[in-house]
DRENDO-1510 file (C-alpha; in Angstrom, 1 decimal, always signed):
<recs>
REC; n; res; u; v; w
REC; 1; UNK; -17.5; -13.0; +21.5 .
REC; 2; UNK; -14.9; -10.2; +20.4 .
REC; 3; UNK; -15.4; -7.0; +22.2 .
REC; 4; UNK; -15.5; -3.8; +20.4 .
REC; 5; UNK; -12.9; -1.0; +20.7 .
REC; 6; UNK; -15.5; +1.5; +22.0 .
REC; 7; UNK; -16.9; -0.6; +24.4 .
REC; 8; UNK; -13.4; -1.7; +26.0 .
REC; 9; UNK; -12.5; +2.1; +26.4 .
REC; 10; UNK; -15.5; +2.3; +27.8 .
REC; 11; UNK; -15.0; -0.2; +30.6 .
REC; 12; UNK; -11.7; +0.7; +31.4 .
REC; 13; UNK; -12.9; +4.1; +32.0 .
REC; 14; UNK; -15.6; +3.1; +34.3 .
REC; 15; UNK; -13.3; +0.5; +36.1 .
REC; 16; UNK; -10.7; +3.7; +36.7 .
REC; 17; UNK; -13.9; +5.7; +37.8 .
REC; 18; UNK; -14.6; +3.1; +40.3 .
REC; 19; UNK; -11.2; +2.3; +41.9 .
REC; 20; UNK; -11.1; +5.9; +42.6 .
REC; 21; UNK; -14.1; +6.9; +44.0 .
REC; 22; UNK; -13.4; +3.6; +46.4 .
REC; 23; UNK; -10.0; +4.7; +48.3 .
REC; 24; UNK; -11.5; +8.7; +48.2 .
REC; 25; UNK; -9.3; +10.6; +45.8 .
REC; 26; UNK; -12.1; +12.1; +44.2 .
REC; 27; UNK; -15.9; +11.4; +43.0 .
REC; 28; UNK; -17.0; +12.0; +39.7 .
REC; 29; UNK; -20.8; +11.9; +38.8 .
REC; 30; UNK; -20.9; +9.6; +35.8 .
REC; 31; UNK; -23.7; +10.9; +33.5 .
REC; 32; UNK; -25.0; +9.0; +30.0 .
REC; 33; UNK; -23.4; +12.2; +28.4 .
REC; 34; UNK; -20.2; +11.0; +29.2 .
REC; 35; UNK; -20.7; +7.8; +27.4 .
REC; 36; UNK; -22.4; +8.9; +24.9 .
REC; 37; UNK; -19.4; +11.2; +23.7 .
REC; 38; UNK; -17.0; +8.2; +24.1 .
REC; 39; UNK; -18.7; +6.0; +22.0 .
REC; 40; UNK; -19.3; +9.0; +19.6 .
REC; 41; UNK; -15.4; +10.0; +19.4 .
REC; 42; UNK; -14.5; +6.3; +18.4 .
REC; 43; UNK; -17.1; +6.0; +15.8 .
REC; 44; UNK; -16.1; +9.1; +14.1 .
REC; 45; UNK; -12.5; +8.0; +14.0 .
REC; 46; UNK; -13.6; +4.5; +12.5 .
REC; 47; UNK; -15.6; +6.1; +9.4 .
REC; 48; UNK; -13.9; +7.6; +6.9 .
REC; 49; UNK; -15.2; +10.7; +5.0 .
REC; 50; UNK; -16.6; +10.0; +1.7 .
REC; 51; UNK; -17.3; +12.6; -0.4 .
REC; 52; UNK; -20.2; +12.6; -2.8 .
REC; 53; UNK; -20.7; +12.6; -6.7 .
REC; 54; UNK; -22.0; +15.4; -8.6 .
REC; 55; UNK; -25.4; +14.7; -9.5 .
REC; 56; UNK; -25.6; +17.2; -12.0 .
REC; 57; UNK; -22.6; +16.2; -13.9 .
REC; 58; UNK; -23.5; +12.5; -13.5 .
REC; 59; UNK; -26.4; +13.2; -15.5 .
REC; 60; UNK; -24.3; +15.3; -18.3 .
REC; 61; UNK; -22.1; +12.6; -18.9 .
REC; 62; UNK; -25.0; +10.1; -19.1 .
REC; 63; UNK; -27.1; +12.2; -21.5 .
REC; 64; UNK; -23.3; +12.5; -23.4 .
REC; 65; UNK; -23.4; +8.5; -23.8 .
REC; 66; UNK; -20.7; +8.1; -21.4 .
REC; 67; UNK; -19.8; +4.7; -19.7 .
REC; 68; UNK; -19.4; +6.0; -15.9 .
REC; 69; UNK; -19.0; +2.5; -15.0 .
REC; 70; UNK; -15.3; +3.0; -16.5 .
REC; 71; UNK; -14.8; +6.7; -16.0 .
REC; 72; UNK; -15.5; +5.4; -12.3 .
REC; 73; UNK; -12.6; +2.9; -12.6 .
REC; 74; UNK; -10.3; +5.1; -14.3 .
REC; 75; UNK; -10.4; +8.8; -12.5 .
REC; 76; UNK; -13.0; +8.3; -10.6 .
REC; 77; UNK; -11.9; +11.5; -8.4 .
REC; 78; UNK; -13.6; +13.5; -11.7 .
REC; 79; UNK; -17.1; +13.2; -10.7 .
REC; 80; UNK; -16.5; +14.3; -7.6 .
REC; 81; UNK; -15.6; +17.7; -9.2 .
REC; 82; UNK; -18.0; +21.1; -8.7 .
REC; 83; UNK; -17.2; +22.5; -11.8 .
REC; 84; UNK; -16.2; +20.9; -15.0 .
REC; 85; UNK; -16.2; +21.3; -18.8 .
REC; 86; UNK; -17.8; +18.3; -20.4 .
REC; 87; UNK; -20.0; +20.3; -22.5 .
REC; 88; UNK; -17.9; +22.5; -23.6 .
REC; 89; UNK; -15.1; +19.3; -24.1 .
REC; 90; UNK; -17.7; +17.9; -26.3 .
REC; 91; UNK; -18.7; +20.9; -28.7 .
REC; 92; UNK; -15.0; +21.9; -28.8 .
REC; 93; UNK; -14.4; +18.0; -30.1 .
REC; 94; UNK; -17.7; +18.0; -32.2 .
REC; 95; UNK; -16.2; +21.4; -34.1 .
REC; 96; UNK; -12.9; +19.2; -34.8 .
REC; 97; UNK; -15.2; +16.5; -36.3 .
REC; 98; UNK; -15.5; +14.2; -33.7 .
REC; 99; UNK; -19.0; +12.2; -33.7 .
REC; 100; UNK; -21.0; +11.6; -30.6 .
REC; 101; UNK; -19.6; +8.2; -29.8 .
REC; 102; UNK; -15.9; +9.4; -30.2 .
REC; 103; UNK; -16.8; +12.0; -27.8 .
REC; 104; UNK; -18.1; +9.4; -25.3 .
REC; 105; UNK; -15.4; +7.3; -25.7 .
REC; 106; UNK; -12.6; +9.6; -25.1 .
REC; 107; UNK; -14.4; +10.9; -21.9 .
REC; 108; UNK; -15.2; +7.2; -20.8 .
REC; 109; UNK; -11.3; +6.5; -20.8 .
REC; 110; UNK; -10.1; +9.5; -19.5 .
REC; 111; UNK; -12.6; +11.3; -17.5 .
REC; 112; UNK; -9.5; +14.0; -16.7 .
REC; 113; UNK; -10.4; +15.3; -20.2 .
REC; 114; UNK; -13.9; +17.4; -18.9 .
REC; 115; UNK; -11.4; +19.9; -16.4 .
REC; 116; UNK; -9.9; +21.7; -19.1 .
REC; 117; UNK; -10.8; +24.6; -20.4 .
REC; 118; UNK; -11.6; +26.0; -23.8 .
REC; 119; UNK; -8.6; +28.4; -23.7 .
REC; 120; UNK; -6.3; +24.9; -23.2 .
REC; 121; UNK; -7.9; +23.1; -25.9 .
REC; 122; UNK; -7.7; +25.6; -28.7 .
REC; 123; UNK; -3.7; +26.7; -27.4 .
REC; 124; UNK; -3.1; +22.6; -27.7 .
REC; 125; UNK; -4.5; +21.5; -30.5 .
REC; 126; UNK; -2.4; +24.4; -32.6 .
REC; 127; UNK; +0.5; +22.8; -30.8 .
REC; 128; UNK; -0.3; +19.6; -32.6 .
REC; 129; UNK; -1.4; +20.8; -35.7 .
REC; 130; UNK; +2.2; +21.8; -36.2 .
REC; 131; UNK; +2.9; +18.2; -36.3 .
REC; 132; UNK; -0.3; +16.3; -37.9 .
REC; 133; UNK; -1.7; +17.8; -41.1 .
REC; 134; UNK; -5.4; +17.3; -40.6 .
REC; 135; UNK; -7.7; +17.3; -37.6 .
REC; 136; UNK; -8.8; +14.3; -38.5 .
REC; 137; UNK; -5.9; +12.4; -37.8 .
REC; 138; UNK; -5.6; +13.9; -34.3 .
REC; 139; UNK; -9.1; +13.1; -33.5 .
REC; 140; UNK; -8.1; +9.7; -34.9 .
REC; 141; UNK; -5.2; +9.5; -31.9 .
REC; 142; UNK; -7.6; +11.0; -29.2 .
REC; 143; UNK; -10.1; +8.0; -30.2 .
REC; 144; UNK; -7.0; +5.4; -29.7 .
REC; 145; UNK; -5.3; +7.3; -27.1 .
REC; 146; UNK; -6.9; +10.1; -25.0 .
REC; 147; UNK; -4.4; +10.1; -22.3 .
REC; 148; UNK; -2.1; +11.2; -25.1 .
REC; 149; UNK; -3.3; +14.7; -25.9 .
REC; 150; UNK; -4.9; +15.7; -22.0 .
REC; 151; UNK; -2.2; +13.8; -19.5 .
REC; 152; UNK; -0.6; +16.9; -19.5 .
REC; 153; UNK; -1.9; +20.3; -18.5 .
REC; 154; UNK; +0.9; +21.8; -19.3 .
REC; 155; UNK; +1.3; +24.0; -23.4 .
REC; 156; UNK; +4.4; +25.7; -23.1 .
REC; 157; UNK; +6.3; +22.3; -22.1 .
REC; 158; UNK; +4.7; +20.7; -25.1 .
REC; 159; UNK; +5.8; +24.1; -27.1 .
REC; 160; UNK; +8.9; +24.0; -25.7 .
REC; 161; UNK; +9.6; +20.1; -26.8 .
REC; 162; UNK; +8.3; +20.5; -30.4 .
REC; 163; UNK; +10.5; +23.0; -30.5 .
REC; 164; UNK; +13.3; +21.4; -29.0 .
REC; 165; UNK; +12.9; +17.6; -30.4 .
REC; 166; UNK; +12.5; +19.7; -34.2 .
REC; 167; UNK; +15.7; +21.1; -33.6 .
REC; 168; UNK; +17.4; +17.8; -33.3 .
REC; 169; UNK; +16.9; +17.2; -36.8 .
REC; 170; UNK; +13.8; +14.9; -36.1 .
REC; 171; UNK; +11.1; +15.4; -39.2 .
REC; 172; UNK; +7.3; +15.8; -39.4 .
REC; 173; UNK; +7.3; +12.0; -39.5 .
REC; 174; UNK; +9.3; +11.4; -36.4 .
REC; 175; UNK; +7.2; +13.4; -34.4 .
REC; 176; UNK; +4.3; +12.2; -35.6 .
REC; 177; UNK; +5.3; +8.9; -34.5 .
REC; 178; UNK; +6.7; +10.0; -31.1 .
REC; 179; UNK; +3.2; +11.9; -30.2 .
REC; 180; UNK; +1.0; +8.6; -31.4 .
REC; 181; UNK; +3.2; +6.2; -29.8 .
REC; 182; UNK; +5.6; +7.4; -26.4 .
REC; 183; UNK; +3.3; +10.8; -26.0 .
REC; 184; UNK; +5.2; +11.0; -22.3 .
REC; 185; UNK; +7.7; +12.6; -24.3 .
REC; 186; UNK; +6.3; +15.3; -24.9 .
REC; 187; UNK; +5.1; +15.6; -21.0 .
REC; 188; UNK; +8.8; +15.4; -20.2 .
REC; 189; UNK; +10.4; +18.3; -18.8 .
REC; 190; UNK; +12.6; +19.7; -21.6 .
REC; 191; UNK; +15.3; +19.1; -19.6 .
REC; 192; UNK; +15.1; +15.0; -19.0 .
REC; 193; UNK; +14.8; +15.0; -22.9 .
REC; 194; UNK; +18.1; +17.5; -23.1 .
REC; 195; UNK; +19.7; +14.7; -20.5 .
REC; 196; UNK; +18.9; +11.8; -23.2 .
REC; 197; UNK; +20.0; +13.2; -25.9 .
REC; 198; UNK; +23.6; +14.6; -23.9 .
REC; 199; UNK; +24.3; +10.8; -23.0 .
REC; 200; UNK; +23.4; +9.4; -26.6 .
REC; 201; UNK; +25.5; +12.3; -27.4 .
REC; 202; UNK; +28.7; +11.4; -25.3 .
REC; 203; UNK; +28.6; +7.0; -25.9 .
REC; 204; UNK; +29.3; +8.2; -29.4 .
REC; 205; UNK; +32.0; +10.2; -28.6 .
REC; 206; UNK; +33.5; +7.6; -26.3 .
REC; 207; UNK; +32.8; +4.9; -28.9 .
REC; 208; UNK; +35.1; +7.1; -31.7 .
REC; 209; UNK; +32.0; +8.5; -33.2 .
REC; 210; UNK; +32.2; +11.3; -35.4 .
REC; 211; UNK; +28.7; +13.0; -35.7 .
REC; 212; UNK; +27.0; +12.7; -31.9 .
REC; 213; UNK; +24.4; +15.0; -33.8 .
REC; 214; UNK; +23.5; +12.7; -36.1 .
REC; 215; UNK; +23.8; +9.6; -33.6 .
REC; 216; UNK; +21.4; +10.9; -31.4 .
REC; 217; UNK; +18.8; +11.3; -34.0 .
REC; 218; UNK; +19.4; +8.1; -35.3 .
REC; 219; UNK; +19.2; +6.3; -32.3 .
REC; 220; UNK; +16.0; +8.2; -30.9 .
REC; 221; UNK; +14.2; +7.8; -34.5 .
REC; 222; UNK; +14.7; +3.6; -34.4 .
REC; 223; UNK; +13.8; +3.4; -30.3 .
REC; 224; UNK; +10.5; +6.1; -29.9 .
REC; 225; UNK; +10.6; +4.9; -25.8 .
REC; 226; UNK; +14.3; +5.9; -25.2 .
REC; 227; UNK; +13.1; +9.4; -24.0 .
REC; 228; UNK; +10.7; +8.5; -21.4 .
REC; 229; UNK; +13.4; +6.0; -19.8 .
REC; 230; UNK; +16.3; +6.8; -17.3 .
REC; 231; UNK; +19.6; +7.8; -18.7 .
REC; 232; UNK; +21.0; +5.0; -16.1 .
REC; 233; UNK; +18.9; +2.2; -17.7 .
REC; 234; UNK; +20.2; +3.3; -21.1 .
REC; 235; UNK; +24.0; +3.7; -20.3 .
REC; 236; UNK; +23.8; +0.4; -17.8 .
REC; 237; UNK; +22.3; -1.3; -21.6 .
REC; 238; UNK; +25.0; -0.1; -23.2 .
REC; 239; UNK; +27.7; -1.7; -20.9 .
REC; 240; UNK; +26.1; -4.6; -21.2 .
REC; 241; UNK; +26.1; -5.2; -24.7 .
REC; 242; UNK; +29.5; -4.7; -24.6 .
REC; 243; UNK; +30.7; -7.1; -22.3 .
REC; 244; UNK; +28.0; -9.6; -23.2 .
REC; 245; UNK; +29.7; -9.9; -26.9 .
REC; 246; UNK; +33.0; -8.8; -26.1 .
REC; 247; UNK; +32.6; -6.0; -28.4 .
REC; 248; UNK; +34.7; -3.0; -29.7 .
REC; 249; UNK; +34.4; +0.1; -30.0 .
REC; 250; UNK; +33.2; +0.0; -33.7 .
REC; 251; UNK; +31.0; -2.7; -33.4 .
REC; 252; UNK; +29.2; -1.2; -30.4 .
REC; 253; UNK; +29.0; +1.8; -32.3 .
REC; 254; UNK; +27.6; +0.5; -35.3 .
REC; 255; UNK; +25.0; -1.8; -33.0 .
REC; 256; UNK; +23.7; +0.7; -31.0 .
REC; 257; UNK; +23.1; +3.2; -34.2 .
REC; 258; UNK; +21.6; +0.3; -36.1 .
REC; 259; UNK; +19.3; -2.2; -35.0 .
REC; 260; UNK; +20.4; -2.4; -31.2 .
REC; 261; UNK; +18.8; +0.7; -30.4 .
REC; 262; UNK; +15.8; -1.1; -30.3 .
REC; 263; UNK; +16.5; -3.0; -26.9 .
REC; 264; UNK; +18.0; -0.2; -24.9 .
REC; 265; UNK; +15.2; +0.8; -23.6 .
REC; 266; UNK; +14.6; -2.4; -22.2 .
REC; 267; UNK; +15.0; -3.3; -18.0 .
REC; 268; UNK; +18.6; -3.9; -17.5 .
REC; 269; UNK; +18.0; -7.2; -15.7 .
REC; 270; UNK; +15.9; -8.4; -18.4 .
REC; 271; UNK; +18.2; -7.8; -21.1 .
REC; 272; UNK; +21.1; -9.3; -18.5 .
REC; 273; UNK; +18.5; -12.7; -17.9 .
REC; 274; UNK; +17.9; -12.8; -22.0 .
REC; 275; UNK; +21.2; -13.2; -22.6 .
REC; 276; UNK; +22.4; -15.6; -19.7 .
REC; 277; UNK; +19.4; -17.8; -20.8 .
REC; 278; UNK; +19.9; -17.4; -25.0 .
REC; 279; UNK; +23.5; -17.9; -24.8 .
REC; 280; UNK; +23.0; -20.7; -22.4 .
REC; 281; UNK; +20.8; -22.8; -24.7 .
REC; 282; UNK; +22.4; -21.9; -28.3 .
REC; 283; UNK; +25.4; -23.2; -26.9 .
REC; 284; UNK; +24.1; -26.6; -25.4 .
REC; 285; UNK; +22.8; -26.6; -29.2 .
REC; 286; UNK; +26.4; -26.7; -30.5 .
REC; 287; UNK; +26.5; -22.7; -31.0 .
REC; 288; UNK; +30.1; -21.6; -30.8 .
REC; 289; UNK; +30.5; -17.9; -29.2 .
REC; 290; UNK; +31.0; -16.0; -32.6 .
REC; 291; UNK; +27.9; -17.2; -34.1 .
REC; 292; UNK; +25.9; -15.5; -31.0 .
REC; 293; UNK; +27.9; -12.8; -32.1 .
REC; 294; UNK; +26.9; -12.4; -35.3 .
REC; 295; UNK; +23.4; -13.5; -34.2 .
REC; 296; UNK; +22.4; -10.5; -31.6 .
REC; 297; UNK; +24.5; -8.2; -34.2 .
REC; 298; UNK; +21.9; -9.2; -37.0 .
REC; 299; UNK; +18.9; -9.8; -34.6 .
REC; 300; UNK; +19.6; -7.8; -31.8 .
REC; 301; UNK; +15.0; -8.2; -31.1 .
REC; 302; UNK; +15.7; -11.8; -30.2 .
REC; 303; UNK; +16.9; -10.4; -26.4 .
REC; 304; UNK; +13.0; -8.8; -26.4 .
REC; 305; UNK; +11.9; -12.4; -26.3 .
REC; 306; UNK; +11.0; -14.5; -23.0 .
REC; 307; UNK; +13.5; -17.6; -22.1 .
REC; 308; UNK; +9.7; -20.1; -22.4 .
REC; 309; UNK; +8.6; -18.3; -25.3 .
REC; 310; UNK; +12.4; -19.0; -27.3 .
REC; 311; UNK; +12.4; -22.4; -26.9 .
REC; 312; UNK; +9.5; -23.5; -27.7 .
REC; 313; UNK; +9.9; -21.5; -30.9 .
REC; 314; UNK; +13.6; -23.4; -31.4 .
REC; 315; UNK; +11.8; -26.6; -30.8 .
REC; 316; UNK; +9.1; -25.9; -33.2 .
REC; 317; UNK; +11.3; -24.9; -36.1 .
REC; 318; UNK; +14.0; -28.2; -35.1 .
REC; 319; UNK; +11.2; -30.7; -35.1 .
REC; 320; UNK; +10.5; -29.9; -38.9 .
REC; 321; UNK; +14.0; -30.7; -39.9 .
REC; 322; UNK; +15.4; -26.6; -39.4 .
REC; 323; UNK; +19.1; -26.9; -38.5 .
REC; 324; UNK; +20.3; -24.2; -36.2 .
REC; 325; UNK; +22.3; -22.7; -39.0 .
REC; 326; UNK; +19.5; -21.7; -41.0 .
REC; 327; UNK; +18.0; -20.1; -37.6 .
REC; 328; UNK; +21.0; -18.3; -37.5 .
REC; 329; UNK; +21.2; -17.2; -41.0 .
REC; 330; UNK; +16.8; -16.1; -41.0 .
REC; 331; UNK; +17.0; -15.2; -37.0 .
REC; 332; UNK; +13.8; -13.0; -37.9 .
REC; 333; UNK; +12.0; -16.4; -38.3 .
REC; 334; UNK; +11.9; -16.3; -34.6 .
REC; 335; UNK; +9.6; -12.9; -34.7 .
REC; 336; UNK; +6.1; -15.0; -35.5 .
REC; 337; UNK; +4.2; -17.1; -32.8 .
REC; 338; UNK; +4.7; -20.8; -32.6 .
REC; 339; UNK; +1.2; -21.6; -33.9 .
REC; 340; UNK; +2.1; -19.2; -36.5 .
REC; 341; UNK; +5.0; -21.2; -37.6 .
REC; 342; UNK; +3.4; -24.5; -37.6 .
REC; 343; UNK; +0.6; -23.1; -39.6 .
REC; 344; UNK; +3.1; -22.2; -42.5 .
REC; 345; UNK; +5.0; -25.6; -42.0 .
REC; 346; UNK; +1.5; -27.2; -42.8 .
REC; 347; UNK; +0.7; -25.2; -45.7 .
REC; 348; UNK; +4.3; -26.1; -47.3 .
REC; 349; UNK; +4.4; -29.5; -46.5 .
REC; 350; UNK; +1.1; -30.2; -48.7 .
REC; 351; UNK; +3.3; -29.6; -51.7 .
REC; 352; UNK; +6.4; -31.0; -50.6 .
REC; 353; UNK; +8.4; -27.8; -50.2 .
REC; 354; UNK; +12.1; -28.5; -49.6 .
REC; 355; UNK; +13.9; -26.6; -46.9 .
REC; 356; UNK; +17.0; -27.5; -47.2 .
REC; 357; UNK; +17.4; -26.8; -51.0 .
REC; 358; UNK; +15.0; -23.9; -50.6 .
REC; 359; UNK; +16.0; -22.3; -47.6 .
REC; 360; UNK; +13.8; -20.7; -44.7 .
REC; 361; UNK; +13.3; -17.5; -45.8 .
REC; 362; UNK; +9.7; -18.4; -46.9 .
REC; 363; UNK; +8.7; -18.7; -43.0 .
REC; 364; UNK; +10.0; -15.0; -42.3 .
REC; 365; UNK; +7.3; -13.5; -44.7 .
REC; 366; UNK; +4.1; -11.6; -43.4 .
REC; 367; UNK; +1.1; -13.7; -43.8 .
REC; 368; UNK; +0.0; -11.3; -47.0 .
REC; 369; UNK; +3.6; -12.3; -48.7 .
REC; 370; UNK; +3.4; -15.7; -47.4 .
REC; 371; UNK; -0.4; -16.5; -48.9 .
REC; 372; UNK; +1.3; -14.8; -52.4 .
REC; 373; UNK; +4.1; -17.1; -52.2 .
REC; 374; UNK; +1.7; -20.2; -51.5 .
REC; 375; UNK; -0.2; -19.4; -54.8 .
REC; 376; UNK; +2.7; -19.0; -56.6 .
REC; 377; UNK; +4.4; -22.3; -55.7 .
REC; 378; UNK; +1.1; -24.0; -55.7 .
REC; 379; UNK; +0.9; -22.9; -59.7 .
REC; 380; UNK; +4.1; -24.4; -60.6 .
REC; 381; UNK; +3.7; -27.4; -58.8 .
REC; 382; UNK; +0.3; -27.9; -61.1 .
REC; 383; UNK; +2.7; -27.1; -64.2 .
REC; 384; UNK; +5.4; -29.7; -63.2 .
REC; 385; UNK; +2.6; -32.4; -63.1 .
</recs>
């Protein structure tokens, strides 16, 4: 039977006791006190302290709709809190025209929401209104997104990087788009931002760039997430695609500005295990090093997608007669799922549709554009017969 930590201490304490009261050094009277604070001492140090909810707001929140069960798993460090702002949150929200469940909602996913005060609110939402045209579209994002508007406690950075990211040339639009979908931005220091933009700034230069200006904006406007990643991770990218493709200086130039700056936000060891993998197969496929070329030039995305997830996309699309060519020629083929594929290739084959004197093109359309294109070629199959 295992012995408990308190208990051994104990008995080594009374077996010391002992041995020295028996060869005279000294007697010690041996009271229950004694092992009563022993036993207390190692008990306290085994518990830790846990600190209560607040009742009070518990009920709030409840009364509000809230689902504590999630604000529990999200901050649960909230409810623990003496003095909050959830009513005040909610008619602040209800005056922007956000309905009771919206309310609920926001607080459910991110409790963090009911600490700030009245003052913050009004002071950030101005801050976004310079951005979004209507309340309503803001409440839309705090529905979606909550994390986006109260992650960050802090106005004057978010002043200072609307002002800042304005200056760069970037429109209403851009920001709009950078607030609803990499808000961390926004929570960056102004100077991290300042650092991105600098490096964007100075591969153009070094690439025989003439407008870094203009670069900068362009690059940050196609890649939203380039901002809230290291300037390493984006430089270490860069290097990469060069001496994957055995690039100049031009053709970098023109990648990164165009649709490569899509993928340099990426890990640097995933893009490095893409390519290895990719350039691997297409060439056990009979692919000769300038069609990869011109491949990752004109579908740079095709690095985004997982080694597993490629092939069995290749295999789908070679099993129905596809030559690699035509992959090459339509690479954004490759963007739908595999089950999406074979659906279209099922549709088409019902009325005989000929790839190879009609092309692929057809397989690359949206499902709206693709159920279009069905009924047309449907009708003039009825007119031939």
């Amino acid at each position: 039977m295992a012995v408990m930590p308190g208990i051994r201490c104990f008995s080594r304490i009374i077996h010391s006791l002992t041995a020295q009261q028996s060869i005279g050094v000294f007697t010690v009277p041996f009271t229950s006190s004694l092992h009563s604070r022993i036993l207390c001492s190692e008990t306290l140090k085994s518990k830790p302290t846990v600190y209560q909810e607040n009742e009070s707001l518990l009920e709030n929140l409840n009364v509000m709709g809230v689902d504590l069960k999630m604000a529990r798993q999200r901050q649960p460090g909230v409810l623990r809190k003496l003095f909050t702002n959830e009513k005040g949150l909610a008619e602040f929200l209800k005056s922007k025209g956000a309905s009771k469940q919206v309310i609920a909602g926001i607080i459910s996913r991110y409790p963090r929401a009911i600490t700030r005060s009245i003052e913050h609110l009004e002071h950030r939402w101005q801050l976004w209104r310079t951005i979004f045209k209507t309340d309503s579209e803001i409440v839309a994002i705090l529905h979606r997104s909550p994390e986006s508007f109260f992650r960050s406690s802090d106005n004057g950075n978010l002043e200072k990087n609307v002002v800042y990211l304005s200056s760069l040339g970037l429109d209403s639009k851009d920001l709009h788009r950078l607030l609803t979908t990499a808000p961390r931005t926004f929570s960056n220091r102004v100077e991290l931002n300042k650092q991105m933009v600098e490096l964007l700034e100075d591969i153009c230069v070094e690439l025989g760039g003439r407008n870094p200006e203009q670069f900068a904006k362009a690059v940050i406007s196609k890649n939203l997430y380039i901002l809230i990643r290291s300037t390493k991770r984006v430089r270490t990218n860069v290097d990469n695609l060069r001496s994957f493709f055995n690039l100049t200086d031009s053709e970098l130039l023109a990648l990164i500005q165009g649709r490569g700056a899509e993928i340099l936000d990426l890990s640097n060891e995933y893009v490095k295990n893409n390519f290895k993998i990719l350039d691997k197969n297409l060439r056990t496929m009979g692919c000769l090093e300038a069609d990869i070329k011109k491949l990752i030039a004109h579908y740079p995305m095709i690095l985004y997608i997982g080694s597993d997830t490629l092939s069995s996309k290749l295999d789908c699309l070679m099993k129905r007669g596809i030559t690699l060519q035509q992959i090459l020629e339509k690479p954004k083929v490759l963007d739908f799922s595999t089950q999406n594929i074979t659906e279209k290739f099922v549709e088409l084959e019902k009325i005989g549709y000929d790839f190879k004197a009609n092309g692929i093109g057809v397989l690359d359309l949206s499902r709206k554009r693709f159920d279009a294109k069905m009924k047309r070629l449907i009708a003039n199959s009825e007119e031939k017969m």
